[in-house]
C-alpha positions as a printed NumPy array, in Angstrom:
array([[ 44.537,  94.313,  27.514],
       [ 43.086,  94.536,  31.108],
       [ 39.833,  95.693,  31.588],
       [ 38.09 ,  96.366,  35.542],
       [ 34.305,  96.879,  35.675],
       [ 33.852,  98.303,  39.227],
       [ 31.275,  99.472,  41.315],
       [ 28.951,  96.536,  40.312],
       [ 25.907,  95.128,  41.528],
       [ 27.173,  91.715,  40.653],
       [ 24.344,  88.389,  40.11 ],
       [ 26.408,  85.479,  39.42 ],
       [ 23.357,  84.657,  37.807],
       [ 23.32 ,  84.357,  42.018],
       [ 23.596,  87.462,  44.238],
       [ 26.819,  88.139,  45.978],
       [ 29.169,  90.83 ,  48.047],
       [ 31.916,  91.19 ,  45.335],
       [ 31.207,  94.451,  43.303],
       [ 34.433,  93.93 ,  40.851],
       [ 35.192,  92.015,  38.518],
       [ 38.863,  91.971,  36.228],
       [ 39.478,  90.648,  32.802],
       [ 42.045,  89.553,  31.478],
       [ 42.956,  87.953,  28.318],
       [ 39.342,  87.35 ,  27.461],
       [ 38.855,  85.498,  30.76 ],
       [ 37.57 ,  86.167,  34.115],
       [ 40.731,  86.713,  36.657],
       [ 39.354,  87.841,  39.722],
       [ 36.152,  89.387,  41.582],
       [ 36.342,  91.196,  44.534],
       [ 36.07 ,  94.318,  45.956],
       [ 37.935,  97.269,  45.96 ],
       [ 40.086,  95.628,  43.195],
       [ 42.583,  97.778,  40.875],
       [ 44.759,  97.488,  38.091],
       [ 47.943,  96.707,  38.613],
       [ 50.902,  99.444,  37.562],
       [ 52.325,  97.564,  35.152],
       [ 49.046,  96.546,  32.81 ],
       [ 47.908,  98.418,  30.485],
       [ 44.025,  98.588,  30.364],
       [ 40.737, 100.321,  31.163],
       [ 38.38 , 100.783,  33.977],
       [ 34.952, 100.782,  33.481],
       [ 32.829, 102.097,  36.628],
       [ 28.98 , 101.322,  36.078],
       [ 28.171, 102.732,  39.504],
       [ 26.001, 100.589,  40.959],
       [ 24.391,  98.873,  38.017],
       [ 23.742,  94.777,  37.949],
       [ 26.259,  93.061,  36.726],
       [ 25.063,  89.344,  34.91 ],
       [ 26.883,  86.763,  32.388],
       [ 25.865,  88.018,  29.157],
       [ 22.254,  86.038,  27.387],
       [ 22.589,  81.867,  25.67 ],
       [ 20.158,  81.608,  23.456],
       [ 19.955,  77.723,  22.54 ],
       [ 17.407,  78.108,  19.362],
       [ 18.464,  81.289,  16.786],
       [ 18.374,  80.498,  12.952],
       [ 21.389,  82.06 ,  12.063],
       [ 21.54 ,  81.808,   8.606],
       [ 17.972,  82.338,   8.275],
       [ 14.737,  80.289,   8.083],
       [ 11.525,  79.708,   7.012],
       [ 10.384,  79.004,   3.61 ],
       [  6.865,  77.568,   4.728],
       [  5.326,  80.295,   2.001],
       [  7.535,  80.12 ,  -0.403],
       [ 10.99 ,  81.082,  -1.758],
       [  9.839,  85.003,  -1.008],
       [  9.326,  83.833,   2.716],
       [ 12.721,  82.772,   3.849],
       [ 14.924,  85.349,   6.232],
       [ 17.791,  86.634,   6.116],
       [ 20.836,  85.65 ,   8.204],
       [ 21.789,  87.181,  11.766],
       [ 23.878,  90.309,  12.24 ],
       [ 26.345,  90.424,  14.685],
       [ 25.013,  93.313,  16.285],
       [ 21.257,  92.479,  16.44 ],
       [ 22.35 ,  89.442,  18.801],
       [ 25.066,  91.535,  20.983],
       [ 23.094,  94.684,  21.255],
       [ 20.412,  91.935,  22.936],
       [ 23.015,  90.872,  25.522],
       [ 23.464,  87.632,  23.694],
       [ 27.072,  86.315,  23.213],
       [ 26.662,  82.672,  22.91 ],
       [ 24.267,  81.277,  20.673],
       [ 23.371,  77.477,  18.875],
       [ 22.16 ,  77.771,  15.503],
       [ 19.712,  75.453,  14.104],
       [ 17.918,  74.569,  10.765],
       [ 14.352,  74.322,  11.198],
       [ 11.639,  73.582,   8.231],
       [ 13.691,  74.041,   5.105],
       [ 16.764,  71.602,   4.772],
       [ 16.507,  71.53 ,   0.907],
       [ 17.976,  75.734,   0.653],
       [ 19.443,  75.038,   3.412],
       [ 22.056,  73.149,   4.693],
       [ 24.143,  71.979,   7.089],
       [ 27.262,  73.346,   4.919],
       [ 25.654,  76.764,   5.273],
       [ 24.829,  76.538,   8.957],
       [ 28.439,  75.927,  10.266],
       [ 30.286,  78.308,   8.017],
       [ 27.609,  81.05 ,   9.833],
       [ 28.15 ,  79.815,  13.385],
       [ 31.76 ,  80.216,  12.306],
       [ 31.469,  83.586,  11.011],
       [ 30.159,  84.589,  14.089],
       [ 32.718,  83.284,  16.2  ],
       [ 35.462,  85.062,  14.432],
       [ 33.654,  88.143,  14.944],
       [ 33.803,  87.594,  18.483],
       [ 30.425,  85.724,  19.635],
       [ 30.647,  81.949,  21.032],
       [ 28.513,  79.471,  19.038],
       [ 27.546,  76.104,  18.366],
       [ 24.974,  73.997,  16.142],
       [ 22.759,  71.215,  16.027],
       [ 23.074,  68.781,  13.393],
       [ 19.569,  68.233,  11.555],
       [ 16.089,  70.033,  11.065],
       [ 12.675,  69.296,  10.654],
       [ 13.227,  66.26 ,   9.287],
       [ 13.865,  62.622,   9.942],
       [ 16.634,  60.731,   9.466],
       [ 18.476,  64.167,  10.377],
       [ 20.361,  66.277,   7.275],
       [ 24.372,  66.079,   8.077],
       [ 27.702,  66.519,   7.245],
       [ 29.254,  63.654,   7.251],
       [ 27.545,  60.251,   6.988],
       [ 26.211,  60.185,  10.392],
       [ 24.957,  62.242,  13.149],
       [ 27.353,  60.184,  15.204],
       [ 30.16 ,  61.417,  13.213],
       [ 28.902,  65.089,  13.876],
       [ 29.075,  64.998,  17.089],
       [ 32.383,  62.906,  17.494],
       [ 34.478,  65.015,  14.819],
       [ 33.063,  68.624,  14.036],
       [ 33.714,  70.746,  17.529],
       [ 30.864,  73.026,  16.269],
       [ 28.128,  69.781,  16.883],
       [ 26.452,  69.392,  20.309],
       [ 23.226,  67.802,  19.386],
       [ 20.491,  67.182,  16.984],
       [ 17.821,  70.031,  15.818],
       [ 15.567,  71.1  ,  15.823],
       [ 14.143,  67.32 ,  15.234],
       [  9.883,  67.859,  14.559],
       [  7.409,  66.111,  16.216],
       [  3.279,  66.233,  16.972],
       [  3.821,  68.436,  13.919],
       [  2.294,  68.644,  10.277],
       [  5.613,  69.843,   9.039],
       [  7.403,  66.805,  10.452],
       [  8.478,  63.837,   8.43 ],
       [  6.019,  62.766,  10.278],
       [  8.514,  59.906,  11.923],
       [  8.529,  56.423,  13.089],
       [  9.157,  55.185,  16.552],
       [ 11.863,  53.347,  15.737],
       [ 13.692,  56.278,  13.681],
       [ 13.41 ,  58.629,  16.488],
       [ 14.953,  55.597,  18.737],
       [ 17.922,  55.307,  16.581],
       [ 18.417,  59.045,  16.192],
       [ 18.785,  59.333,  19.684],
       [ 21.217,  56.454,  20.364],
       [ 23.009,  58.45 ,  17.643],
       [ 23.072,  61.511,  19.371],
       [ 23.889,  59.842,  22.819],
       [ 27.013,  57.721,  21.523],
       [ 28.138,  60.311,  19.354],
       [ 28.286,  62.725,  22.352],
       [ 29.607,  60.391,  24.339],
       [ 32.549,  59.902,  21.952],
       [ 32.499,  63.588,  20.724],
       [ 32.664,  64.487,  24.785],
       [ 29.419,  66.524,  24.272],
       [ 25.83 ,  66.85 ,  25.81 ],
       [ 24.78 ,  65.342,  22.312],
       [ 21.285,  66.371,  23.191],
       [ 18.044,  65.86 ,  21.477],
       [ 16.212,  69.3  ,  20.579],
       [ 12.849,  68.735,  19.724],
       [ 10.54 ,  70.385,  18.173],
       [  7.   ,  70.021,  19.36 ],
       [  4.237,  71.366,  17.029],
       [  0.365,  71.507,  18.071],
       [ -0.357,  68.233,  16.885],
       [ -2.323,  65.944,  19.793],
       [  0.335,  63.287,  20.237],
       [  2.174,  66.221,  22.23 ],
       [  5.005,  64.251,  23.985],
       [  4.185,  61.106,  24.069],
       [  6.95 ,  59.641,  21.123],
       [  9.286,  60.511,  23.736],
       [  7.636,  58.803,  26.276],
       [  7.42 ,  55.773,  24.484],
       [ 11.237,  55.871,  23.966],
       [ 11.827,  55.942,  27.401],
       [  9.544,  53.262,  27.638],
       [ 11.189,  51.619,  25.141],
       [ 14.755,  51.676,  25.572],
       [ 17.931,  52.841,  28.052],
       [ 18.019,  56.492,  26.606],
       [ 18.048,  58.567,  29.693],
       [ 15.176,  61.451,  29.662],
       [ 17.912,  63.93 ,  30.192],
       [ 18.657,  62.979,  26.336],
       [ 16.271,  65.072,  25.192],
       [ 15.546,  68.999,  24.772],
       [ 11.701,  69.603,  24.14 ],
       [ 10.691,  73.559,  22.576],
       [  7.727,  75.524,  21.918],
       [  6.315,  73.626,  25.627],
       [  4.302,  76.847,  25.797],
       [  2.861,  76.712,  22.525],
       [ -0.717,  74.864,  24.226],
       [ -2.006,  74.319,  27.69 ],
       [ -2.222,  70.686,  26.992],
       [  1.646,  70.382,  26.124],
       [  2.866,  72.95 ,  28.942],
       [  0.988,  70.314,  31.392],
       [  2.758,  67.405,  30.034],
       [  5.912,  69.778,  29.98 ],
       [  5.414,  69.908,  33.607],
       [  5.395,  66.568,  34.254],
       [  8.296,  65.707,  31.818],
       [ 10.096,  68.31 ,  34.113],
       [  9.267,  66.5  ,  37.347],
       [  9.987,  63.143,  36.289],
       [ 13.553,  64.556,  35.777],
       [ 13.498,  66.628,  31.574],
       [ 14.671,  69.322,  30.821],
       [ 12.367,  71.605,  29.273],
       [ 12.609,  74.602,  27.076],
       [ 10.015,  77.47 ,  26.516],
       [  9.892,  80.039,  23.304],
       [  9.987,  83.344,  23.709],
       [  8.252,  85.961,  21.718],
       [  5.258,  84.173,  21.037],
       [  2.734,  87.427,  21.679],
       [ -0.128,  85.84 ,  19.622],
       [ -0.333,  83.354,  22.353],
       [ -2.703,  83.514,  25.483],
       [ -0.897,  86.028,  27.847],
       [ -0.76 ,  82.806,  30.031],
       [  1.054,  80.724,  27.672],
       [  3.258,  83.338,  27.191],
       [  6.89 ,  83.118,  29.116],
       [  6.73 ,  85.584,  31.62 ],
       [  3.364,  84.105,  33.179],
       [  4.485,  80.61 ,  32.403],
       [  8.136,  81.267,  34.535],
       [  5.967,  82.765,  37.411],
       [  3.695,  79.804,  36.816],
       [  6.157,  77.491,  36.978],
       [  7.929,  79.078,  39.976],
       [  4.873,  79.137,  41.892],
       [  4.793,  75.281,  41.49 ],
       [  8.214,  74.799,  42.817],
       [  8.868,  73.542,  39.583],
       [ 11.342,  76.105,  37.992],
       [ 14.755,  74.341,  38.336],
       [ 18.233,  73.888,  36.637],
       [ 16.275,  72.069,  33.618],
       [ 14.144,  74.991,  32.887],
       [ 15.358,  76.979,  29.707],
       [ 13.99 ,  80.138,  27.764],
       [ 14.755,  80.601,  23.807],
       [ 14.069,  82.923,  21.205],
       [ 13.52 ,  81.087,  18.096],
       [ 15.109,  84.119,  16.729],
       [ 15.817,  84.992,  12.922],
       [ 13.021,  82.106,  12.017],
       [  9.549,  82.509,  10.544],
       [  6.522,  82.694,  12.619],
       [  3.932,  81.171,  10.494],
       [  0.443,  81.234,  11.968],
       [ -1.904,  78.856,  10.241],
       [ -5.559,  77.697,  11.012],
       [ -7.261,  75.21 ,  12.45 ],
       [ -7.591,  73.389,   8.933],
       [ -3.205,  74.118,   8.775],
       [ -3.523,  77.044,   6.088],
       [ -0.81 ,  79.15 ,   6.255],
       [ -2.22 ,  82.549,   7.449],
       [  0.087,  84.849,   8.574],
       [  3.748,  85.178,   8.82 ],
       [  6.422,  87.324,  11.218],
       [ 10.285,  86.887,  11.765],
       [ 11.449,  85.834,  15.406],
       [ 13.301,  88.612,  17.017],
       [ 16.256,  87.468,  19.101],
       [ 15.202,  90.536,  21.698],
       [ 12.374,  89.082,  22.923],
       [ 14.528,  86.507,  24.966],
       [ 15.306,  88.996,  27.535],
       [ 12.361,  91.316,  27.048],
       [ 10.382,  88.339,  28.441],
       [ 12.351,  87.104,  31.134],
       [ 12.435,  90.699,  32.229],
       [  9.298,  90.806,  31.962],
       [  9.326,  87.73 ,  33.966],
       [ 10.752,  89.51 ,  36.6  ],
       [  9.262,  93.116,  36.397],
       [  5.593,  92.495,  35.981],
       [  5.472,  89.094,  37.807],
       [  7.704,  89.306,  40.797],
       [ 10.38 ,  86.538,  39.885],
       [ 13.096,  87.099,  41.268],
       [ 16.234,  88.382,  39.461],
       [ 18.486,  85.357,  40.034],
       [ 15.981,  83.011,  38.774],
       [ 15.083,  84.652,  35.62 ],
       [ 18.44 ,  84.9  ,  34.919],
       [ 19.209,  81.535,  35.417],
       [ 16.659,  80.523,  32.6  ],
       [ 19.251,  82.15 ,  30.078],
       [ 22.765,  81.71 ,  31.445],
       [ 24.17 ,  78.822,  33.839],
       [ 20.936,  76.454,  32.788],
       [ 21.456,  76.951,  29.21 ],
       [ 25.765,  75.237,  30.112],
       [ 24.109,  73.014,  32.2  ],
       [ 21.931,  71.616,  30.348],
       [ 24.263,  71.814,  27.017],
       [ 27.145,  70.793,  28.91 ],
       [ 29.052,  73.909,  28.038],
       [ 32.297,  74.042,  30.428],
       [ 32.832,  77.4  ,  32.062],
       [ 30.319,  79.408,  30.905],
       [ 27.192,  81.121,  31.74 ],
       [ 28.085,  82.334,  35.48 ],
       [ 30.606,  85.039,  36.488],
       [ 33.321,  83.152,  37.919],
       [ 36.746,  83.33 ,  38.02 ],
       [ 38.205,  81.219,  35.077],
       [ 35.24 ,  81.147,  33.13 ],
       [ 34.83 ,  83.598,  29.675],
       [ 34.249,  87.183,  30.386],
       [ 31.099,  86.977,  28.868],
       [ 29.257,  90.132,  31.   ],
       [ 26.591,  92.345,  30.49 ],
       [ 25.375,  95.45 ,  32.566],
       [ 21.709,  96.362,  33.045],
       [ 20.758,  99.658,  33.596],
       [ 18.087, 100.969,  36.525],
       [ 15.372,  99.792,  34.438],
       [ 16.993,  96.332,  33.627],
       [ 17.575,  96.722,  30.253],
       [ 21.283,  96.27 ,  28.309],
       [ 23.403,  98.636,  28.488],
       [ 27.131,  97.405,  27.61 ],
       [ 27.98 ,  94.028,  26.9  ],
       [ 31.168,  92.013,  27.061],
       [ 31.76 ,  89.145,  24.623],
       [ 35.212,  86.91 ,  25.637],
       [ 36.249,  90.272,  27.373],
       [ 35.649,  92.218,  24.421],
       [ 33.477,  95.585,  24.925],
       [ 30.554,  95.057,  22.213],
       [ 28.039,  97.086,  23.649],
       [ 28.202, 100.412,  25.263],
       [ 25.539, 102.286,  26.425],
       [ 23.052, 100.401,  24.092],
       [ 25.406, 101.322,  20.765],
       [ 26.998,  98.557,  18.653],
       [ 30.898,  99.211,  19.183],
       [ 31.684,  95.718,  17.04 ],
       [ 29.708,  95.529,  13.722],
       [ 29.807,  92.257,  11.486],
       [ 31.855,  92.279,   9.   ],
       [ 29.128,  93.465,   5.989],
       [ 27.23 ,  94.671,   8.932],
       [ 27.476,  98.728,   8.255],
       [ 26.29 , 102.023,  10.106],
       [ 23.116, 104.017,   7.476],
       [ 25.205, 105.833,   5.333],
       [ 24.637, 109.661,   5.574],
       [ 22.732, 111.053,   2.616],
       [ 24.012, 111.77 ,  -0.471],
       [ 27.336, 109.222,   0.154],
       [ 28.623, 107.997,  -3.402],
       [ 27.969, 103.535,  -3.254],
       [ 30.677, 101.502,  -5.283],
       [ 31.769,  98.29 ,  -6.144]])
């Protein structure tokens, strides 16, 4: 079917003229303006009168088949729901193991990502978790990345971390070579997603790698950057000697400065916030808060909302400017992933589209060209994924 959003206030994640944009057969065909269907298709017209038009949210870090653990078996989540991730304007999505690889497993982890494909969402994983050497399918993480289409790095891979495996130089080395050559061969970004905990040796394993060997610093994905001001200042400078960096969203027990939407605006003011410069939510994971002494205090589930809520924020509260936010969570995320046409609105590339109303939050949202959202209601559930049930409605089975 055909499908015309017109009228649009369109952000590329850039700004241009064109205010229309056609679908067809799950794909981008044109943008324009004043564009119509033709006689002969059958399809539907959507006019959002004057509303922004974006790609639809990447969010590079979701536990989709649940996570944490780090209290007990009573501790671990639940896995995603379809609509909880569209009904945030997220469409693509890499799932990752973090903590607990023991009820948990790799198995698990690619049968989700594929359960949410086939109910219309685009989705990868990373091969691995906490641990080190890295928990995989087949032998290898080489042979992950080379043979399971699924694969496009390692993760989340702990470091500077008391929950790490607390690794060796020279494992870390070879997991990376790994990840590189198995890319390589598996035509992937085969990147390195790591994992960076409080712990004082911050970055510096991966600076001794670079130090060390040929790996390229674009090998490797560091998270939670914002978690300290010590490791958001050698964040920065991993960014400027040519990383890519990626910030966690949510995290509202942090210092309001540490926080993404300051951090973005602190980052932009610096001249700093470029195509390497991503924004995650962490979502569907635990959010353990322990002491200084590493006691287990306190624990919350990551909410995959707060990746726009914050870059809106981002934008709203701090002055960023639209384009840039947007950036953080749509053509960086391909970029940096090396995920072919995807994340922009351009011709040829998935309909993957979301509107924002006047107050810049989600209003519909297209997934492949598929209408998943509208006006903020789940029109695509998940497959055990069910509307309340009115009262007094007889339950079988």
């Amino acid at each position: 079917m055909w499908q015309l959003v017109k009228n649009a206030k369109i952000y590329t994640p850039e700004p241009v003229d064109d205010t229309d944009v056609l679908i067809v057969g799950g794909k981008i065909a044109a943008l324009g303006k004043g564009l119509s269907l033709p006689s002969y298709a059958e399809g539907s017209v959507v006019d959002v009168q004057g509303a922004v038009l974006t790609p639809s949210f990447m969010d590079a870090h979701v536990h989709i088949c649940g996570g944490g653990g780090e209290a007990g078996p009573a501790s671990r989540t639940s896995e995603i729901q379809l609509s909880h991730l569209t009904r945030a304007g997220t469409t693509t999505v890499v799932g990752c193991l973090g903590t607990d690889s023991v009820s948990r497993s790799m198995a698990e982890l690619l049968i989700k990502a594929r359960a949410l494909e086939t109910e219309g969402l685009t989705t990868y994983i990373y091969s691995g978790g906490y641990q080190v050497p890295p928990k995989t399918l087949f032998p290898t993480l080489r042979q992950d990345l080379a043979l399971i289409d699924k694969v496009i790095g390692a993760g989340e891979i702990a470091i500077s971390d008391h929950r790490s495996a607390q690794p060796q130089i020279a494992e870390l080395e070879h997991l990376c070579a790994e990840a590189r050559v198995g890319g390589m061969l598996g035509g992937k970004a085969g990147i390195v997603h790591l994992h960076l905990g409080e712990g004082k040796h911050g970055l510096e394993p991966v600076r001794t790698i670079l130090n060390q060997t040929e790996i390229p610093i674009t090998q490797f994905m560091p998270t939670h950057i914002n978690r300290t001001y010590p490791l958001l200042e050698e964040g920065v400078e991993f960014l400027t000697a040519g990383g890519h960096i990626d910030l966690t969203a949510g995290c509202d027990d942090f210092p309001r400065d540490l926080q993404v939407p300051a951090v973005l605006k602190l980052l932009y003011d610096r001249q700093v916030l470029n195509d390497r410069v991503t924004v995650t939510s962490d979502g569907n994971g635990s959010m353990p808060q322990y002491n200084e002494a590493g006691q287990l205090v306190g624990m919350g589930v990551g909410d995959v909302s707060v990746l726009w809520r914050d870059v809106r924020e981002s934008i709203i509260s701090y002055g960023l400017p639209l384009e840039v936010g947007l950036r953080t969570i749509t053509a960086n995320v391909a970029r940096v992933l090396s995920l072919q046409r995807t994340g922009m609105i351009r011709k040829g590339y998935e309909a993957n589209l979301a509107v924002l109303d006047e107050d810049y939050q989600v209003h519909h949202v297209w997934a492949k060209g598929k209408l998943m959202v509208r006006a903020k209601e789940a029109l695509v559930r998940g497959t055990y994924e069910q509307p309340p049930m009115p009262p007094g409605s007889a339950v079988t089975g």
